[in-house]
Rosetta silent file (secondary structure, phi, psi, omega in degrees, C-alpha in Angstrom):
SEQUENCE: XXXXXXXXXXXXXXXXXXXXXXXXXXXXXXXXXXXXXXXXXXXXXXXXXXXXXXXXXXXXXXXXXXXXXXXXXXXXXXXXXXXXXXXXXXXXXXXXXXXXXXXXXXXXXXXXXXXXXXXXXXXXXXXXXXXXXXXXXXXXXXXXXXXXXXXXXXXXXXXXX
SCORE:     score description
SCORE:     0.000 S_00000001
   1 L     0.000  133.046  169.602   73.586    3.823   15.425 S_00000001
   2 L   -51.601  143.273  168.291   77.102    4.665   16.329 S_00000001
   3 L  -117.352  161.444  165.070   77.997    6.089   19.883 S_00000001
   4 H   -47.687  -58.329 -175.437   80.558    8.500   20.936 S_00000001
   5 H   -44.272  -54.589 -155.470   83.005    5.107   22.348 S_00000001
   6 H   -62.580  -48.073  169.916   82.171    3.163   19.169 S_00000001
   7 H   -55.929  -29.851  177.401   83.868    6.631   17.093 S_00000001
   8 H  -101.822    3.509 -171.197   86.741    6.729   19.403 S_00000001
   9 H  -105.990  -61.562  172.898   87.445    2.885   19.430 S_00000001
  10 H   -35.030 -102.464  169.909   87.158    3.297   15.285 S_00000001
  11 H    11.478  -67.681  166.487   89.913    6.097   15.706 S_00000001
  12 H   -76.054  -24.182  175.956   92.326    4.176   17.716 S_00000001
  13 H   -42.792  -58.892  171.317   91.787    1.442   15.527 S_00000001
  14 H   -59.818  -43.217 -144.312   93.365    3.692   12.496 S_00000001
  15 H   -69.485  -64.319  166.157   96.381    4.911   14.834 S_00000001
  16 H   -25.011 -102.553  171.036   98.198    0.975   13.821 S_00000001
  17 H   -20.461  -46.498  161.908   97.711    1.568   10.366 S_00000001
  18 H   -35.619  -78.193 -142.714   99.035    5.422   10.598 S_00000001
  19 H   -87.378   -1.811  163.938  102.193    4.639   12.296 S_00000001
  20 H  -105.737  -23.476  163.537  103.105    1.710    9.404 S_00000001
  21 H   -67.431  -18.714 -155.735  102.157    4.158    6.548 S_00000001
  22 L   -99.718  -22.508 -172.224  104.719    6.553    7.949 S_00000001
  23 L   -97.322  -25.094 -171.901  107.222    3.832    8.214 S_00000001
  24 L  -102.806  131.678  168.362  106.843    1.632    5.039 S_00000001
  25 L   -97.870  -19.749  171.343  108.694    2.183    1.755 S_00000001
  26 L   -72.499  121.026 -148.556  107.205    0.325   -0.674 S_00000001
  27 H   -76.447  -87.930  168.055  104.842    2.417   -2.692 S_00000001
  28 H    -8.803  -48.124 -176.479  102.220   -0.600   -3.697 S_00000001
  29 H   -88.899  -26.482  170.916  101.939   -1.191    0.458 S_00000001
  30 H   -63.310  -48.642  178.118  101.770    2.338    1.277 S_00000001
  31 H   -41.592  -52.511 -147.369   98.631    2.804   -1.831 S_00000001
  32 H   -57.817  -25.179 -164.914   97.194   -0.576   -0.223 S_00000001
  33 H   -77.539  -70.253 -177.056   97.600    0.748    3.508 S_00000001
  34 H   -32.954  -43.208  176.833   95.956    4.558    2.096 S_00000001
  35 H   -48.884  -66.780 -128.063   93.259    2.429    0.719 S_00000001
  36 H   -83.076  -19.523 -166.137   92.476    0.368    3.604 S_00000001
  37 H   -78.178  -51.414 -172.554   92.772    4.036    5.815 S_00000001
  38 H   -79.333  -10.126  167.552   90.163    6.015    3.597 S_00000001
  39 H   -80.848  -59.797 -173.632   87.770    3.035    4.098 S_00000001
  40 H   -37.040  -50.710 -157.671   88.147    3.316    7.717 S_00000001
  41 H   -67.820  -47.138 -173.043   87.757    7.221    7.496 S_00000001
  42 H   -30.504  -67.792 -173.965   84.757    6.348    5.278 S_00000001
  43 H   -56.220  -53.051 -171.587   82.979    3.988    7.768 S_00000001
  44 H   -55.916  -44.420 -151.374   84.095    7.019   10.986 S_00000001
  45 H   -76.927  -18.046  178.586   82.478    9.852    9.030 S_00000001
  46 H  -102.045    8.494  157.171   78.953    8.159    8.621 S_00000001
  47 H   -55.970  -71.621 -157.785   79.670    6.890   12.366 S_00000001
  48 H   -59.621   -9.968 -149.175   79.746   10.378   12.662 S_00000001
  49 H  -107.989  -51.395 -172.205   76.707   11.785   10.264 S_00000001
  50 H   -82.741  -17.305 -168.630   74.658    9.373   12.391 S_00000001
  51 L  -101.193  -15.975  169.662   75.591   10.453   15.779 S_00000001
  52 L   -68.476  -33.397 -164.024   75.169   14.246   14.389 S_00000001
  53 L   -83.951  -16.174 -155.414   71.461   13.340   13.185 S_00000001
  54 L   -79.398  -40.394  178.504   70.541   11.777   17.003 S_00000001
  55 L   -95.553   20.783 -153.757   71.457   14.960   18.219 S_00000001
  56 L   -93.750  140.992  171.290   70.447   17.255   15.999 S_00000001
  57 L   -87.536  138.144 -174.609   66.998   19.229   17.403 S_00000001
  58 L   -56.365  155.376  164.851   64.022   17.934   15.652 S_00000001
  59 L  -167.941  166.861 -167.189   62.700   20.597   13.497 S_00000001
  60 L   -60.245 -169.341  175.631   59.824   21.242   11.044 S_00000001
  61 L   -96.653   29.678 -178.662   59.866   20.794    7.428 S_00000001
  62 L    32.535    3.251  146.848   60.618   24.358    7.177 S_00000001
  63 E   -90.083  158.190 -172.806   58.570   25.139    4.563 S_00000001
  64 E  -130.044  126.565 -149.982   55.815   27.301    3.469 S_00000001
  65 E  -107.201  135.338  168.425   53.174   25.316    1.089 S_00000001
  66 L  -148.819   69.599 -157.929   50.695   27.412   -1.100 S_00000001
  67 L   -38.133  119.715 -179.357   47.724   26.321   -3.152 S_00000001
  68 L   -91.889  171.762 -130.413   47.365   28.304   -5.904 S_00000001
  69 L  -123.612  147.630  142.450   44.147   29.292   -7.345 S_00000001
  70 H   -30.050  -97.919  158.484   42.554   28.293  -10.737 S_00000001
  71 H   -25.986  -36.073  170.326   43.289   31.461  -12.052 S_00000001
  72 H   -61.630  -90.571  168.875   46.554   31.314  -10.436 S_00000001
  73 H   -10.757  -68.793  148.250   47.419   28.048  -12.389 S_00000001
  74 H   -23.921  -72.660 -153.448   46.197   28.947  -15.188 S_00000001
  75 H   -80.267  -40.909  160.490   48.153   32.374  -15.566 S_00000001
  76 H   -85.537   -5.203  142.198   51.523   30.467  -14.658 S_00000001
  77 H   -42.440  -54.193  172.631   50.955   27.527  -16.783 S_00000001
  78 H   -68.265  -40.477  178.115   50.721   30.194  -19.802 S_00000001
  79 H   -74.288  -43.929  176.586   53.823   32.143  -19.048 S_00000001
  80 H   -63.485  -32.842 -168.619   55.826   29.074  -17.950 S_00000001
  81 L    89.100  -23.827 -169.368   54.681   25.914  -19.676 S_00000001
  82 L  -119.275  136.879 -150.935   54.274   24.209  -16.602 S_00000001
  83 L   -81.963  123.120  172.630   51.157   23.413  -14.862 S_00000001
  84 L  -153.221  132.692 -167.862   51.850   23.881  -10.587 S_00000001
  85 L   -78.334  -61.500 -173.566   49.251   23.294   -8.040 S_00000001
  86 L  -116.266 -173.009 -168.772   51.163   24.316   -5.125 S_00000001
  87 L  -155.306  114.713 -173.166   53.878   26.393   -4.657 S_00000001
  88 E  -112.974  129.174 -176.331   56.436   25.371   -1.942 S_00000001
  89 E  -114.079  126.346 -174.967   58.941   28.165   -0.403 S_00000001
  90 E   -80.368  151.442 -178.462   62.046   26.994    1.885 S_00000001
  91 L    63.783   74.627  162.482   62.281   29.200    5.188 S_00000001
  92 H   -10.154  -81.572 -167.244   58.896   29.156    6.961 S_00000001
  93 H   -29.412  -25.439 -170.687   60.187   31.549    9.437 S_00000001
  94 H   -97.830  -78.315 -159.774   60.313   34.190    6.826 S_00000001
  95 H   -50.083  -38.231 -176.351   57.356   33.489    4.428 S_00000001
  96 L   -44.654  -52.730 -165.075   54.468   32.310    7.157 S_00000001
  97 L   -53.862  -68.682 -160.913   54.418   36.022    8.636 S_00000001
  98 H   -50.178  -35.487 -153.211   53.861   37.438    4.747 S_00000001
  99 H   -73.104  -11.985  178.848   51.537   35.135    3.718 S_00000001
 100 H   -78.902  -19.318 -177.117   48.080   36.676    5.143 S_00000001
 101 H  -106.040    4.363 -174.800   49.201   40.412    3.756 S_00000001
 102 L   -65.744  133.052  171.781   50.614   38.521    0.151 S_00000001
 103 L  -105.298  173.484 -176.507   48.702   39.440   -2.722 S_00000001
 104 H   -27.131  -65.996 -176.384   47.676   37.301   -5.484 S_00000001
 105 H   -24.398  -74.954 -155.465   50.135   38.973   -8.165 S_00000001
 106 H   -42.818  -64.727  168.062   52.998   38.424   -5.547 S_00000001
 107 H   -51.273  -18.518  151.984   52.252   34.956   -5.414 S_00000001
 108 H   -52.311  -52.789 -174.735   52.227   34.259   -8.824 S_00000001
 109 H   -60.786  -24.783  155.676   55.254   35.908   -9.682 S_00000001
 110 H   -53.076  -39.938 -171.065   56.834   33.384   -6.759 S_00000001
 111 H   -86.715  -46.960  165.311   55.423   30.725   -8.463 S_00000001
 112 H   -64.375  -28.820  169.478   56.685   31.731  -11.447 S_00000001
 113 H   -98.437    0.517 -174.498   60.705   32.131  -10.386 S_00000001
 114 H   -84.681  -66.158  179.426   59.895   28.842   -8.314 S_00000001
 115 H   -56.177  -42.202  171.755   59.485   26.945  -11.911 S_00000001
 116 H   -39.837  -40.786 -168.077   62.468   29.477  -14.023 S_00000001
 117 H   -65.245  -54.923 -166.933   64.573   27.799  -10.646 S_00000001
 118 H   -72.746  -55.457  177.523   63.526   24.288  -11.448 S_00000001
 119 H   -56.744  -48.331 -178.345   64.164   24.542  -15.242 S_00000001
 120 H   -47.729  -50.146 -173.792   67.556   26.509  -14.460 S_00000001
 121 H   -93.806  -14.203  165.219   68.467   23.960  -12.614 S_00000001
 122 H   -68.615  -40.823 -175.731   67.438   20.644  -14.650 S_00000001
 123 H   -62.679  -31.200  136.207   69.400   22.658  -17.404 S_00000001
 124 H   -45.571  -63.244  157.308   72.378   22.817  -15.477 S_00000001
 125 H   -51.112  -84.589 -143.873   72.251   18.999  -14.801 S_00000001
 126 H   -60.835  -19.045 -176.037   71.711   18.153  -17.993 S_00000001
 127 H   -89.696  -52.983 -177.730   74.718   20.435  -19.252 S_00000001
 128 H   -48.747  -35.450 -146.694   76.922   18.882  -16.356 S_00000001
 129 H   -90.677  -28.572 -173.612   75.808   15.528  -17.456 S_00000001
 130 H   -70.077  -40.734 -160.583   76.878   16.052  -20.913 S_00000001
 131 H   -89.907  -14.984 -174.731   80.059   17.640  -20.113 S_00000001
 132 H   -90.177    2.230  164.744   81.057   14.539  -17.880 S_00000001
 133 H   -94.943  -21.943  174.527   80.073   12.101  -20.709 S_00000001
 134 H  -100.745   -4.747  161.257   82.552   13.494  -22.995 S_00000001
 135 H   -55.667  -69.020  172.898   85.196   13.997  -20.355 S_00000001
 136 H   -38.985  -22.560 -165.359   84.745   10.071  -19.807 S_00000001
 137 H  -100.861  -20.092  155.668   84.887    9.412  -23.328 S_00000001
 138 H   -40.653  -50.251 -165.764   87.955   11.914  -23.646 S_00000001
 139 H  -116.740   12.804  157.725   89.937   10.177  -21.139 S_00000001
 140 L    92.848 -161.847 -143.028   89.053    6.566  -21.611 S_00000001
 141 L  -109.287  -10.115 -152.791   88.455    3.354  -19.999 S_00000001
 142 L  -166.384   62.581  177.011   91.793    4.120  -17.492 S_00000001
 143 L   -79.016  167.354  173.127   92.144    7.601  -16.701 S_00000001
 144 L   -93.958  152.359 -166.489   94.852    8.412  -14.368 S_00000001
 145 H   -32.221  -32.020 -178.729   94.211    8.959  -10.789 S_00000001
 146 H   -82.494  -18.194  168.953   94.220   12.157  -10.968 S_00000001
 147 H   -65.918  -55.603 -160.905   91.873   12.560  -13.861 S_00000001
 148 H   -46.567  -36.018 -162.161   89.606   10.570  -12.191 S_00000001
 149 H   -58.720  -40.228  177.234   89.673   12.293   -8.922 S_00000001
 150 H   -71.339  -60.214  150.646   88.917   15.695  -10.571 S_00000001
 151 H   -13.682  -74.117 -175.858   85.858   13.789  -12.469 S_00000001
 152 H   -39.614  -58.839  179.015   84.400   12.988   -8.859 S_00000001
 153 H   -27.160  -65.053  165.119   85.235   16.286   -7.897 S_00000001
 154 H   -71.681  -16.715  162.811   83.080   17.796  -10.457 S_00000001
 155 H   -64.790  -36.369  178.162   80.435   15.265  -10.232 S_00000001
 156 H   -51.400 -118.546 -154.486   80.362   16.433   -6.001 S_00000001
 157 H    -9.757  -50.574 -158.911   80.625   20.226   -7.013 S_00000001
 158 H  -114.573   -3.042 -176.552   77.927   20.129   -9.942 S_00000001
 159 H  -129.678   -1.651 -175.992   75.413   17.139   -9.487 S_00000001
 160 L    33.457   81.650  174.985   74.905   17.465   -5.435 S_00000001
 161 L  -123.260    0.000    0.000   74.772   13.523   -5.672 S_00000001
């Protein structure tokens, strides 16, 4: 794991490199210098992503887990298609308090926008996935930087990879 020194030695390290991109005209040493700069930045930011997690306060899994019933199963298997045991809800903090006054119904119907969410969103990947195979096959074996770069872009934005 990275320390605070090891992030600021990393830093100065880049400062060299900086003050010879700003000064060099040839376009081929400035790409090669930008290159060699966004690796550095690379390597600092998961310096930094690790020195963020050390300090981060531990916390739960923030969930609220909820075994559904036979009957429960059952009734959202038939509307849904898809057979679910438990039924997991992000933000404890809210749901724990509810859950001793929930009734049955409510939890089903929970259970039930918990799976629409999970198909909604495989359907969405699969539509992203689709549209970025014929974008690749649109712009060929050697898109230009800038195609590509928008490509990433939309893989970030639309595949949370």
């Amino acid at each position: 794991m990275a320390n605070l020194e090891k992030i600021e030695r990393k830093q100065k390290s880049m400062q060299p490199l900086l003050e010879q991109i700003a000064r060099e005209t040839n376009a081929d040493r400035v790409q090669e210098l930008g290159n060699q700069l966004a690796g550095m930045a690379q390597e600092l930011a998961q310096m930094a992503k690790g020195l963020e997690k050390a300090y981060a306060p531990a916390r739960g899994s923030g969930e609220t887990r909820v075994v559904l019933t036979k009957d429960q199963r059952q009734r959202v298997a038939e509307a849904t298609g898809v057979a679910l045991d438990t039924l997991v809800l992000d933000g404890a903090e809210t749901w724990d308090p509810q859950m001793p006054k929930m009734s049955s119904a409510t939890v089903e119907r929970l259970a039930m926008a918990s799976v629409a969410d999970r198909k909604l969103k495989e359907e969405k990947r699969k539509a992203v996935k689709a549209i970025l195979k014929e974008l690749e096959a649109a712009v060929g074996d050697s898109p230009a930087p800038e195609t590509k770069a928008a490509i990433e872009q939309f893989k970030r934005d639309h595949l949370d990879e």
